[in-house]
N, CA, C and O atoms as CSV, one atom per row, in Angstrom:
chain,resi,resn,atom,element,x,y,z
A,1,UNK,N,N,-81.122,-19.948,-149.002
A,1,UNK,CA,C,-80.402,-20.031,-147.754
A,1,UNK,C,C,-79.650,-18.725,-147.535
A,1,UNK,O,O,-78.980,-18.167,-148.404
A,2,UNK,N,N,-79.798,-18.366,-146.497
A,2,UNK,CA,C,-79.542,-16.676,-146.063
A,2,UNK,C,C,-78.382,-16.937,-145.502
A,2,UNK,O,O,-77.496,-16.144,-145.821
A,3,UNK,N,N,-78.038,-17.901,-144.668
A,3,UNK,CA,C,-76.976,-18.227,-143.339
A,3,UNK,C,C,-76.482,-19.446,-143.529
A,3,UNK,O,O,-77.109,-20.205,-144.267
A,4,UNK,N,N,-75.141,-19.931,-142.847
A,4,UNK,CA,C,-74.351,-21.318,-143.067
A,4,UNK,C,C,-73.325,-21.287,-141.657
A,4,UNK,O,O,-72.757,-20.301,-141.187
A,5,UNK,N,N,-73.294,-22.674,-141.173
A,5,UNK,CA,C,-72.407,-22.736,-140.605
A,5,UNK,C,C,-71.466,-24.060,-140.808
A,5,UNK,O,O,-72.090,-25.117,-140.908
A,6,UNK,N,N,-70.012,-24.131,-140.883
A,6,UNK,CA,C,-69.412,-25.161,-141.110
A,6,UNK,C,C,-68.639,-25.382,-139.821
A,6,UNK,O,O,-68.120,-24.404,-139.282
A,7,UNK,N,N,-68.501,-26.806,-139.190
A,7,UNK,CA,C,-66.994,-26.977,-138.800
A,7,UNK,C,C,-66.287,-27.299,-139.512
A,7,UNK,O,O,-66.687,-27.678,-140.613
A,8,UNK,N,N,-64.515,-27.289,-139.105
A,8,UNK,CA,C,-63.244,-27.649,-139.340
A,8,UNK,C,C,-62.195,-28.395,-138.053
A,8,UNK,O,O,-62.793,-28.309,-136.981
A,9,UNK,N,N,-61.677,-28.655,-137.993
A,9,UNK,CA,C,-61.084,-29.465,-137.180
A,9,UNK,C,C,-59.754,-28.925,-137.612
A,9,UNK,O,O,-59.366,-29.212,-138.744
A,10,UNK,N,N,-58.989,-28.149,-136.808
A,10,UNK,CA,C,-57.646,-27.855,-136.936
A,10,UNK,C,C,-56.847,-28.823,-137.105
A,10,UNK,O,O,-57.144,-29.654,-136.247
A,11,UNK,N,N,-55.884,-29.246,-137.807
A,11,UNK,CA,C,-54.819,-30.212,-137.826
A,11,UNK,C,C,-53.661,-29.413,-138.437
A,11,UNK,O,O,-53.571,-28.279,-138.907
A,12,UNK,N,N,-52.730,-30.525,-138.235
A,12,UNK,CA,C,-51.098,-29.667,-138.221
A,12,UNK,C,C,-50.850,-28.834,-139.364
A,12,UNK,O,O,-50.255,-27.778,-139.152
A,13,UNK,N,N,-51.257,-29.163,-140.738
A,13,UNK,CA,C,-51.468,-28.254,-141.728
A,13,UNK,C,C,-52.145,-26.859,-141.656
A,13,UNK,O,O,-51.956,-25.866,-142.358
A,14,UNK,N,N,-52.668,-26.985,-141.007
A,14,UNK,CA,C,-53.392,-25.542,-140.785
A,14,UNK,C,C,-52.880,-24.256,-139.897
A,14,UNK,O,O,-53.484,-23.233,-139.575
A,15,UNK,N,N,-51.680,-24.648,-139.650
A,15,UNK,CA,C,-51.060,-23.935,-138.282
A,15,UNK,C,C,-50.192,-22.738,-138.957
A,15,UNK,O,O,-49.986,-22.632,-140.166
A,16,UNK,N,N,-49.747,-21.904,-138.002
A,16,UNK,CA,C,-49.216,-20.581,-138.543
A,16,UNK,C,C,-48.028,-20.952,-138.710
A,16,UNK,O,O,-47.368,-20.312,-139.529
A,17,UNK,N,N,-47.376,-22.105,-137.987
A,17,UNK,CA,C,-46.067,-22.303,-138.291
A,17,UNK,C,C,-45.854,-23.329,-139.613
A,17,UNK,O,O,-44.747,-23.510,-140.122
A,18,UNK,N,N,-46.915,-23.879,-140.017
A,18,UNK,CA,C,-46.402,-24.678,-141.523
A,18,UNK,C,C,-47.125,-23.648,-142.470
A,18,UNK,O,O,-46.812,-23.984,-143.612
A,19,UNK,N,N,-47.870,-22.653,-142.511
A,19,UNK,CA,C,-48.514,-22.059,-142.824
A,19,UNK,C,C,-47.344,-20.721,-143.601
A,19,UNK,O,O,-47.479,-20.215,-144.715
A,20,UNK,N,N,-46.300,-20.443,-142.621
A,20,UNK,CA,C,-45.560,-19.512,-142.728
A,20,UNK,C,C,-45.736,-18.139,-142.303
A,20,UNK,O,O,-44.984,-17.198,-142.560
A,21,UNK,N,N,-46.903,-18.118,-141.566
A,21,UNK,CA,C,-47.215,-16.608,-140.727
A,21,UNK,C,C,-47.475,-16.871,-139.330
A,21,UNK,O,O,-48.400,-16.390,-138.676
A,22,UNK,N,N,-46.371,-17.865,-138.828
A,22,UNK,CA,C,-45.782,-17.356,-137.500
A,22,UNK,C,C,-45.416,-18.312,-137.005
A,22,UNK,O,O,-45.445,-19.292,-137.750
A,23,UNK,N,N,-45.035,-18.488,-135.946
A,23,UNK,CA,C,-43.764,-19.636,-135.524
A,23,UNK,C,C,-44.232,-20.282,-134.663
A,23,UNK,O,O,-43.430,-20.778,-133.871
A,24,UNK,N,N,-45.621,-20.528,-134.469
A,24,UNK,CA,C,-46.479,-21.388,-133.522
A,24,UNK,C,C,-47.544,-22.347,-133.883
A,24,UNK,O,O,-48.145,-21.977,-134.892
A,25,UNK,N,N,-48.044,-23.643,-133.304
A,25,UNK,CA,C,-48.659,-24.454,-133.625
A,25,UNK,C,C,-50.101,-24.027,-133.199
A,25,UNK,O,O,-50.686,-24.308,-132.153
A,26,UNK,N,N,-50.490,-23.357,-134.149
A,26,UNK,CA,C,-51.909,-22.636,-133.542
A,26,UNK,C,C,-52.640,-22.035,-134.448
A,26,UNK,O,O,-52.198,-20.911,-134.688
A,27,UNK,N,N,-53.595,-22.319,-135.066
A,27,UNK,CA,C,-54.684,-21.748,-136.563
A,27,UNK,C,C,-53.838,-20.608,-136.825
A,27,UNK,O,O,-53.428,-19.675,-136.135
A,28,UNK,N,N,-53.687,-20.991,-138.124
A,28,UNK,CA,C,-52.920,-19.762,-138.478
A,28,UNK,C,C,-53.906,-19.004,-139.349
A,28,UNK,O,O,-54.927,-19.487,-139.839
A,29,UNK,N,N,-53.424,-17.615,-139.495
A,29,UNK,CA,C,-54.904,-16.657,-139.931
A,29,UNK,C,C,-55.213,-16.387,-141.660
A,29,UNK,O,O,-56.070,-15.671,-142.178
A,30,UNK,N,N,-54.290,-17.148,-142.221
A,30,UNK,CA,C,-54.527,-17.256,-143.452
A,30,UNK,C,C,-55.567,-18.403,-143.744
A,30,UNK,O,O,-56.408,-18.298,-144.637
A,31,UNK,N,N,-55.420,-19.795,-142.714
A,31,UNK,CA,C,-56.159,-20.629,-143.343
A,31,UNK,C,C,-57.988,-20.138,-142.324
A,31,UNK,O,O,-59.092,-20.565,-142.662
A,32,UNK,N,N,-57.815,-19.542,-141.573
A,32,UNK,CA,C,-58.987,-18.959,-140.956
A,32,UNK,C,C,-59.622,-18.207,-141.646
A,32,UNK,O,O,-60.777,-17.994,-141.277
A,33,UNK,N,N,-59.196,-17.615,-142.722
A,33,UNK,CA,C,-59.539,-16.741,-143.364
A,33,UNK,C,C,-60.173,-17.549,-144.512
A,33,UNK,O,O,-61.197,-17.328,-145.159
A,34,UNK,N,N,-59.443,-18.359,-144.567
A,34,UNK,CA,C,-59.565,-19.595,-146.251
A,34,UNK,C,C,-61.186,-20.349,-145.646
A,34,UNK,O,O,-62.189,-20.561,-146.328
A,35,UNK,N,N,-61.041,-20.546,-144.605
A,35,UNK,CA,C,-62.328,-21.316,-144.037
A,35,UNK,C,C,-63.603,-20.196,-143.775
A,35,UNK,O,O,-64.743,-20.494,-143.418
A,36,UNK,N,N,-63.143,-18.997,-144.021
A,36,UNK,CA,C,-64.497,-18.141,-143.942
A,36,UNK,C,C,-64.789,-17.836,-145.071
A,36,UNK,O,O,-65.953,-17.553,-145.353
A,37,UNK,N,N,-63.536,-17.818,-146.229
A,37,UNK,CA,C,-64.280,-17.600,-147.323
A,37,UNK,C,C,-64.830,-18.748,-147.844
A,37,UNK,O,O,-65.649,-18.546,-148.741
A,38,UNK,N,N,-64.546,-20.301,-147.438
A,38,UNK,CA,C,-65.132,-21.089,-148.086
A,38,UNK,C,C,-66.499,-21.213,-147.704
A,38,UNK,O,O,-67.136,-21.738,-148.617
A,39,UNK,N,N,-67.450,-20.836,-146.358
A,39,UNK,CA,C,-68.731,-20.640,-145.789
A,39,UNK,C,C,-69.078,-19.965,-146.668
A,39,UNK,O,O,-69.985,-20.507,-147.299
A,40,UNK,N,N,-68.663,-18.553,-147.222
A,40,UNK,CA,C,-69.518,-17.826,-148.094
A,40,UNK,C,C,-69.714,-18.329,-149.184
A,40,UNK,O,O,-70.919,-18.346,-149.434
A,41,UNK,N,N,-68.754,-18.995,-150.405
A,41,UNK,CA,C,-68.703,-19.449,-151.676
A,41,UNK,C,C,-69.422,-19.928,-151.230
A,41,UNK,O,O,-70.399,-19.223,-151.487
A,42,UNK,N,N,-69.972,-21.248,-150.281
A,42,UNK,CA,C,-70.809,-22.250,-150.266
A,42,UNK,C,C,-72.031,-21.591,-150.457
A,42,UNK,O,O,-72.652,-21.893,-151.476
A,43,UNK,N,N,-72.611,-20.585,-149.541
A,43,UNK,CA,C,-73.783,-19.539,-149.925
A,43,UNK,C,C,-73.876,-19.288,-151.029
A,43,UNK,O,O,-74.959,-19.549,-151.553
A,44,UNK,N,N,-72.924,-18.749,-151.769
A,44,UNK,CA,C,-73.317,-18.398,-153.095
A,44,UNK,C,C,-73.631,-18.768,-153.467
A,44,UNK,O,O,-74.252,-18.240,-154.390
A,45,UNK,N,N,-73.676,-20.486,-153.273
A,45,UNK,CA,C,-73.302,-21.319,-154.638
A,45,UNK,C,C,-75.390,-21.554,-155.328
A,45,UNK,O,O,-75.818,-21.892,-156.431
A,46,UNK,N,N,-76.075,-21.196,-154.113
A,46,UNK,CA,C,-77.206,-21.320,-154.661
A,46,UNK,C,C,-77.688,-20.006,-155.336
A,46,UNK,O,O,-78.914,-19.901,-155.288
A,47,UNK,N,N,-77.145,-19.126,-155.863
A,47,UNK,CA,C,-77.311,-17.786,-156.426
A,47,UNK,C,C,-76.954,-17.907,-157.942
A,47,UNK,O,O,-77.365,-17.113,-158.789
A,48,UNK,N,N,-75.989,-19.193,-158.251
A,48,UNK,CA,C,-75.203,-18.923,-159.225
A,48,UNK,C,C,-75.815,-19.805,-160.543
A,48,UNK,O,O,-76.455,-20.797,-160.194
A,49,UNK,N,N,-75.742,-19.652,-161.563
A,49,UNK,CA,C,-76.047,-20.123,-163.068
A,49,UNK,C,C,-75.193,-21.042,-163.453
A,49,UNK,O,O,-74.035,-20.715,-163.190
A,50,UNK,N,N,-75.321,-22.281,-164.083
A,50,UNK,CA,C,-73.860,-22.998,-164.872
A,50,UNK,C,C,-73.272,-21.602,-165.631
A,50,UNK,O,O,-73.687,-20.604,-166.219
A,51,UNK,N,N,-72.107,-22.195,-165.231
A,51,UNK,CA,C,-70.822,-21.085,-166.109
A,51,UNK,C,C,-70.735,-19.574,-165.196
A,51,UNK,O,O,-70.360,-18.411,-165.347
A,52,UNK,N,N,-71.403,-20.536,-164.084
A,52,UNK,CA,C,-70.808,-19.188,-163.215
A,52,UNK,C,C,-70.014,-19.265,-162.086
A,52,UNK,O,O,-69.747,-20.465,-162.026
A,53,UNK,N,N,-69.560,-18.802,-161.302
A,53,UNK,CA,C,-68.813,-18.815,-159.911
A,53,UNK,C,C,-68.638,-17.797,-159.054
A,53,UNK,O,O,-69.256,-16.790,-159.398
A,54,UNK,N,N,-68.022,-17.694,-158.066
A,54,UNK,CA,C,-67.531,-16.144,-157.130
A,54,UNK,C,C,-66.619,-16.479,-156.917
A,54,UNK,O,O,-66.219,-17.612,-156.648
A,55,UNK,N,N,-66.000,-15.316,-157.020
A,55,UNK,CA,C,-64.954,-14.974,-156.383
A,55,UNK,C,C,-64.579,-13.956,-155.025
A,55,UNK,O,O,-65.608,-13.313,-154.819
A,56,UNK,N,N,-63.996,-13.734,-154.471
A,56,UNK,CA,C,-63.504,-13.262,-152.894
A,56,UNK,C,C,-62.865,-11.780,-153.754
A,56,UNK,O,O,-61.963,-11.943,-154.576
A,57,UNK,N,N,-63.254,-10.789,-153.561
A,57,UNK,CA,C,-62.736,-9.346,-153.780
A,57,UNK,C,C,-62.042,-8.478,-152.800
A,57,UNK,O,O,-61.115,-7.682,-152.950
A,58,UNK,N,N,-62.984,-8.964,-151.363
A,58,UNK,CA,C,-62.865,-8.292,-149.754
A,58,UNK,C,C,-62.981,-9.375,-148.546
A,58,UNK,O,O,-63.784,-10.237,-148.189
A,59,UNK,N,N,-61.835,-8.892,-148.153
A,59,UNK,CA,C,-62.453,-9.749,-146.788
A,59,UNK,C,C,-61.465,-8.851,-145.389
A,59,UNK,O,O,-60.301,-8.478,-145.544
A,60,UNK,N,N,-62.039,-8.714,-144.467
A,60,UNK,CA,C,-61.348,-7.970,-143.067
A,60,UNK,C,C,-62.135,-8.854,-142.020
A,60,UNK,O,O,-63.316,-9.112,-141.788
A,61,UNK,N,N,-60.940,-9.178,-141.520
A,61,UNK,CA,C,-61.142,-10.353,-140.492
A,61,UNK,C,C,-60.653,-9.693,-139.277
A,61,UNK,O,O,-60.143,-8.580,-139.407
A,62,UNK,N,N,-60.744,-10.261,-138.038
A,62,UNK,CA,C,-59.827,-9.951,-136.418
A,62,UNK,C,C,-59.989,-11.322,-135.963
A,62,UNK,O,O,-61.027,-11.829,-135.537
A,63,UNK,N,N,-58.866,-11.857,-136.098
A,63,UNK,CA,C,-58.240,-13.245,-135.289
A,63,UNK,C,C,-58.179,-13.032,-134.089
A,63,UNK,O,O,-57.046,-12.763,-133.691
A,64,UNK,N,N,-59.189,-13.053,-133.135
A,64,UNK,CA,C,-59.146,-12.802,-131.613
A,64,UNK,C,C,-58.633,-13.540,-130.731
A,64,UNK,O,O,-58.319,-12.929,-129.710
A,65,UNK,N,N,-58.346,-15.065,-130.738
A,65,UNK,CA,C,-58.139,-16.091,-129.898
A,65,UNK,C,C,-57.645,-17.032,-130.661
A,65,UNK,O,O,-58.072,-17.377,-131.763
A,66,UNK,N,N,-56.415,-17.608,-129.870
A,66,UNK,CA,C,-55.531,-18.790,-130.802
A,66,UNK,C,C,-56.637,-20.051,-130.453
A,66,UNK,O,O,-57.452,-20.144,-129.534
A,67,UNK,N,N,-56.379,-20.798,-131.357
A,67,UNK,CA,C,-56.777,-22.235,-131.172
A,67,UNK,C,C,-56.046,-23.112,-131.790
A,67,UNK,O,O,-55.871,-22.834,-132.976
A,68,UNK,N,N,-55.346,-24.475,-131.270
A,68,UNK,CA,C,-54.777,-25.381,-131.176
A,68,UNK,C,C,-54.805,-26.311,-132.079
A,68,UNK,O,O,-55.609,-26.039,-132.971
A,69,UNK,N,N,-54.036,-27.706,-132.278
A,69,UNK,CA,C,-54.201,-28.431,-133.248
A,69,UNK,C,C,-55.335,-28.968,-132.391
A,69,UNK,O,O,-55.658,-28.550,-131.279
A,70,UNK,N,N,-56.045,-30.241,-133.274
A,70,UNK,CA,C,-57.151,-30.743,-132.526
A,70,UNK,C,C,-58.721,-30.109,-132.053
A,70,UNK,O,O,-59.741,-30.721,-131.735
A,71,UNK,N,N,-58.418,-28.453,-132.161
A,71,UNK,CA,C,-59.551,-27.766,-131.957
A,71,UNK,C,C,-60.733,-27.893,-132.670
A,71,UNK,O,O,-60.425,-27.817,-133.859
A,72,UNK,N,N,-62.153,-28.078,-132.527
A,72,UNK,CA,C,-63.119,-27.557,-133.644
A,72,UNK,C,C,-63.542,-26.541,-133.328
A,72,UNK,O,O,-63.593,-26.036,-132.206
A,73,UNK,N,N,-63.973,-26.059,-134.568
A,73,UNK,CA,C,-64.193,-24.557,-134.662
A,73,UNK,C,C,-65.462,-24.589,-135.813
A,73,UNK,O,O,-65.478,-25.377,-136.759
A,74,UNK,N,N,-66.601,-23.492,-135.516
A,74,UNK,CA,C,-67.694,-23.462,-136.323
A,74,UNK,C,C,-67.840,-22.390,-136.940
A,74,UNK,O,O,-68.161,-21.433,-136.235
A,75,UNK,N,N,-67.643,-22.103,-138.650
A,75,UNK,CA,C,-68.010,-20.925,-138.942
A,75,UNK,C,C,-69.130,-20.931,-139.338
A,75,UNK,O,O,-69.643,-21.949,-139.804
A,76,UNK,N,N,-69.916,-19.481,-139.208
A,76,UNK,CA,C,-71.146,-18.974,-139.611
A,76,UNK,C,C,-70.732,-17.981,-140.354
A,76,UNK,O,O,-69.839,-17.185,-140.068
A,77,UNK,N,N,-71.497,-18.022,-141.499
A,77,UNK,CA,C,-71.251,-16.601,-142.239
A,77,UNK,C,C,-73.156,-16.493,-142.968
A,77,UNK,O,O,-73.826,-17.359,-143.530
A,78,UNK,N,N,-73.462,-15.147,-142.637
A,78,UNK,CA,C,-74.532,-14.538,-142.998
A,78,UNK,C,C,-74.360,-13.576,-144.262
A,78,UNK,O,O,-73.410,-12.864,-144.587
A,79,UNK,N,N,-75.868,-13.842,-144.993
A,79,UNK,CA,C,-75.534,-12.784,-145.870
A,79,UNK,C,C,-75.929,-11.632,-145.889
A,79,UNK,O,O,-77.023,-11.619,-146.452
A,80,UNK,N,N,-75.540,-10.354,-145.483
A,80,UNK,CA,C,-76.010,-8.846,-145.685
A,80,UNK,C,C,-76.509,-8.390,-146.069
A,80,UNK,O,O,-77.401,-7.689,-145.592
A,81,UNK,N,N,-76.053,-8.607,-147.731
A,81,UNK,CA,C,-76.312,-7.505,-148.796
A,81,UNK,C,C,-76.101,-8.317,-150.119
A,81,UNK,O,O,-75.230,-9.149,-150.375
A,82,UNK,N,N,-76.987,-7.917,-150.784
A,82,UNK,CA,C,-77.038,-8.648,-151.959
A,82,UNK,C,C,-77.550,-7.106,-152.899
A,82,UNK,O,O,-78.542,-6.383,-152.805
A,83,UNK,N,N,-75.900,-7.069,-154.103
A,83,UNK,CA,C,-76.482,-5.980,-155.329
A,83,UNK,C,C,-76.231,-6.317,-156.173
A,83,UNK,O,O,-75.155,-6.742,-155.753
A,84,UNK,N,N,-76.211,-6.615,-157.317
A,84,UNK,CA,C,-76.130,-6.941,-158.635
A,84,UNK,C,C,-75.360,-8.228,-158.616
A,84,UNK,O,O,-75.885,-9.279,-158.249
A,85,UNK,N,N,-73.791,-8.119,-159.115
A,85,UNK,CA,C,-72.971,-9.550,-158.844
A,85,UNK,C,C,-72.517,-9.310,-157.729
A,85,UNK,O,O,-71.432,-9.889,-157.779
A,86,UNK,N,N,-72.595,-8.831,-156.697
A,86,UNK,CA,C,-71.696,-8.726,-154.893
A,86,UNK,C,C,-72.533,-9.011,-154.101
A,86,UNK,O,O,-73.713,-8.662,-154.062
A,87,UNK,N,N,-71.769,-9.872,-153.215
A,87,UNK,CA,C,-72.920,-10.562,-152.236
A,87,UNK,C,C,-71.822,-10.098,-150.988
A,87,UNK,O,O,-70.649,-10.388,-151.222
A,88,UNK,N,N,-72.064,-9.507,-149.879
A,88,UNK,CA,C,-71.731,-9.048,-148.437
A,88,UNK,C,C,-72.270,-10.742,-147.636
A,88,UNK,O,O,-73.242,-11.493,-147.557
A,89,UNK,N,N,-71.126,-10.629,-147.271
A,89,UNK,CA,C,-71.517,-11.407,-145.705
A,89,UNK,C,C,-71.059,-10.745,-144.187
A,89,UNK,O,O,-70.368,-9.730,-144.095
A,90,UNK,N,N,-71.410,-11.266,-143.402
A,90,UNK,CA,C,-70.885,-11.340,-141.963
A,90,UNK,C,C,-70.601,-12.509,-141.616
A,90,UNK,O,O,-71.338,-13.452,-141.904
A,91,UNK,N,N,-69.300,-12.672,-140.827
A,91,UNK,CA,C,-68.851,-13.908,-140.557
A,91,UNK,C,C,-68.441,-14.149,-138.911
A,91,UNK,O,O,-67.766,-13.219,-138.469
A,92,UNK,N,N,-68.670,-14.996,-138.151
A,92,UNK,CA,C,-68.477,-14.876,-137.004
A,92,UNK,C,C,-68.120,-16.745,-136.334
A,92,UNK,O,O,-68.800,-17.771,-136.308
A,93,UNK,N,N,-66.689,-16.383,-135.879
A,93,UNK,CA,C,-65.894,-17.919,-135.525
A,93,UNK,C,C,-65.864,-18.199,-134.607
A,93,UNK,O,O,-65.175,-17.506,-133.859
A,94,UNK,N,N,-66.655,-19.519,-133.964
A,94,UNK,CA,C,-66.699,-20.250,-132.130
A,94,UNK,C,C,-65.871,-21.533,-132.039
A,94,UNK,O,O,-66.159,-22.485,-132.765
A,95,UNK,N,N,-64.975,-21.588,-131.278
A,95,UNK,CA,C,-64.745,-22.855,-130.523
A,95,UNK,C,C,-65.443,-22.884,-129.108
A,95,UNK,O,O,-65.205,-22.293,-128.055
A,96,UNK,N,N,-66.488,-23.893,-129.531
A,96,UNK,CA,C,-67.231,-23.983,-128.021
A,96,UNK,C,C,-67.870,-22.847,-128.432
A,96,UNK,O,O,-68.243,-22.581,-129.575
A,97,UNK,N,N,-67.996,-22.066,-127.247
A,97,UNK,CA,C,-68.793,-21.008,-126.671
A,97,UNK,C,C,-68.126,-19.682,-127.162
A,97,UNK,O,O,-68.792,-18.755,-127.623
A,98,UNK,N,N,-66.685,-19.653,-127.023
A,98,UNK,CA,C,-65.824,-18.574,-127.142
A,98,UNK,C,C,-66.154,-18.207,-128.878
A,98,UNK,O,O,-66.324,-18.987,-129.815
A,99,UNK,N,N,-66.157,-16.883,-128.844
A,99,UNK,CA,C,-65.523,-16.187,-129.797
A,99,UNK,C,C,-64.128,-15.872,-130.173
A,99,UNK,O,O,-63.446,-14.965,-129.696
A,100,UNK,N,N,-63.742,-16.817,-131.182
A,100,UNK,CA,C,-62.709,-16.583,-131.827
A,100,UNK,C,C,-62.019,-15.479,-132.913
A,100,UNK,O,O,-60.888,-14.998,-132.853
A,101,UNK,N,N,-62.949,-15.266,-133.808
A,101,UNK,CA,C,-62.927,-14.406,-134.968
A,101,UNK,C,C,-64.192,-14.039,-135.048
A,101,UNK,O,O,-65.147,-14.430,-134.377
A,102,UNK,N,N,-64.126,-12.858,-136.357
A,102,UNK,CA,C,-65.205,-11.745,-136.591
A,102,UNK,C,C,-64.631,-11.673,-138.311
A,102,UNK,O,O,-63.431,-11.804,-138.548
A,103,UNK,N,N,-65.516,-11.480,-139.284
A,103,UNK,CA,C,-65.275,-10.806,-140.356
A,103,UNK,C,C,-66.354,-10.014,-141.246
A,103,UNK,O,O,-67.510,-9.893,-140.840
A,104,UNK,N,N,-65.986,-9.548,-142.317
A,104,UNK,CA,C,-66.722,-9.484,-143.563
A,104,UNK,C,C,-66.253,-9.490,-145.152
A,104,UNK,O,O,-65.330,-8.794,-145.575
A,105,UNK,N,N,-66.803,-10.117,-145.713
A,105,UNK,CA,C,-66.455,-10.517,-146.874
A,105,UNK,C,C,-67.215,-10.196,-148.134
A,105,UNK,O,O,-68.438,-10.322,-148.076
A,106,UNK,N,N,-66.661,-9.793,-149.286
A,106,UNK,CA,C,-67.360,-9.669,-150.582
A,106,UNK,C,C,-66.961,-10.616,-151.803
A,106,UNK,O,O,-65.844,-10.897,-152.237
A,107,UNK,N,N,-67.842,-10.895,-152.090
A,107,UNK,CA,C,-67.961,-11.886,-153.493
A,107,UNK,C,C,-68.370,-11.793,-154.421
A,107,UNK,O,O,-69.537,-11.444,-154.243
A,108,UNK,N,N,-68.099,-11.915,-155.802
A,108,UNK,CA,C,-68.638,-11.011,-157.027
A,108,UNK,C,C,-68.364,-12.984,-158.215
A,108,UNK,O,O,-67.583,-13.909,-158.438
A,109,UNK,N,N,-69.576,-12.481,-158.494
A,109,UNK,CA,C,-70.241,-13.171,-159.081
A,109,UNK,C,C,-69.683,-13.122,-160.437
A,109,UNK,O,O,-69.707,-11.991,-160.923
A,110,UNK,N,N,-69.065,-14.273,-161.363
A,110,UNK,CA,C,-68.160,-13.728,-162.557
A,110,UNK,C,C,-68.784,-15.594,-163.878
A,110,UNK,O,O,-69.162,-16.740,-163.634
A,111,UNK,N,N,-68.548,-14.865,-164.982
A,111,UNK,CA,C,-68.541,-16.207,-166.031
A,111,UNK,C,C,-67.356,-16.837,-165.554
A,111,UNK,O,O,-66.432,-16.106,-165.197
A,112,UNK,N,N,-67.238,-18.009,-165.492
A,112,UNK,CA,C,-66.324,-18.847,-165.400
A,112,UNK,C,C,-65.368,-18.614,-166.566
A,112,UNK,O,O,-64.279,-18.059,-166.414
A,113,UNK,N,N,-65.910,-19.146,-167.959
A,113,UNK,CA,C,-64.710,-18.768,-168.824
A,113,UNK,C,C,-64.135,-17.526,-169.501
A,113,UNK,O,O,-63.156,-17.425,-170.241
A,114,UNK,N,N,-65.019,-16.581,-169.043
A,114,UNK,CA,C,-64.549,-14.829,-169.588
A,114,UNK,C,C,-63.761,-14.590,-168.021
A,114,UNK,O,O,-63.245,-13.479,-167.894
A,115,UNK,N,N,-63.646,-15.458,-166.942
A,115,UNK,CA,C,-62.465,-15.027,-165.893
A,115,UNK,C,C,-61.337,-15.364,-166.308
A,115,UNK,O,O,-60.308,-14.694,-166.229
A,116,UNK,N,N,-61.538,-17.012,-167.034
A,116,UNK,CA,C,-60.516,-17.646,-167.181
A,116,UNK,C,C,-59.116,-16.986,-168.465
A,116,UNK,O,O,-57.893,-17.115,-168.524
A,117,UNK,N,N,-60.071,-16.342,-169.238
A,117,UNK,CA,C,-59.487,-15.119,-170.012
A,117,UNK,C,C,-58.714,-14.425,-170.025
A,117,UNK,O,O,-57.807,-14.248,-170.837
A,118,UNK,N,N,-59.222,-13.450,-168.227
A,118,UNK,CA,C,-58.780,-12.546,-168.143
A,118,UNK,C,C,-57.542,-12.365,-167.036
A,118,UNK,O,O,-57.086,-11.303,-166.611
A,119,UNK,N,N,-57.092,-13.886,-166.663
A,119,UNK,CA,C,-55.696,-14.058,-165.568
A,119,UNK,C,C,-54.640,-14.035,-166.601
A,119,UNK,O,O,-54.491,-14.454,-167.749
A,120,UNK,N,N,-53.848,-13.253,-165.559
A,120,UNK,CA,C,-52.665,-12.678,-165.694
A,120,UNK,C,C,-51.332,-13.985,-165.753
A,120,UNK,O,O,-50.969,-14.534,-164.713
A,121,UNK,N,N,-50.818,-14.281,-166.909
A,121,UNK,CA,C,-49.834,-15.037,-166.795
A,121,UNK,C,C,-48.312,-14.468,-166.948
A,121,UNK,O,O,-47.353,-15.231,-166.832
């Protein structure tokens, strides 16, 4: 599978104001961001070996258009580029028709327990 698209359904948790990056009831861009990287992990996930996983290294997003509690929203994320453990996507966010967001993202492919190793406590 090359391509994915998910919806989400905004609800009050997801907003910039419980979110803490901004003082309005309206997708806030951290969890927009959380929902594009979860489209890609999902891609990965057919790339990967037991005892393996990805992780998120890069991601540059543009939050173009607010959307509301109650909104659905569909992400697509494509994959680019594939080199050794890094997988590139393109990511691109609709409510309805509109374009909401744009991104790209990198994911690197890691052992599960030689990561678990190597966090910082």
């Amino acid at each position: 599978m090359n391509e994915l698209t998910k919806e989400f359904t905004i609800q009050e948790h997801h907003t910039a104001l419980v979110v803490g990056s901004g003082s309005l009831k309206v997708l806030g861009t951290p969890v927009l961001i959380a929902f594009m990287e979860n489209v890609c992990a999902s891609l990965y996930e057919d790339y990967l070996s037991e005892g393996e996983t990805s992780v998120g290294t890069m991601i540059q997003a543009k939050h173009l258009k607010a959307s509301s509690v109650g909104s659905v929203i569909k992400v697509h994320g494509v994959i680019t580029e594939q080199e050794d453990k890094q997988m590139r996507f393109s990511i691109d966010v609709h409510q309805g028709y509109q374009l909401i967001a744009t991104g790209e993202h990198t994911r690197a492919k890691v052992m599960i327990e030689r990561f678990k190793k190597s966090i910082l406590s």
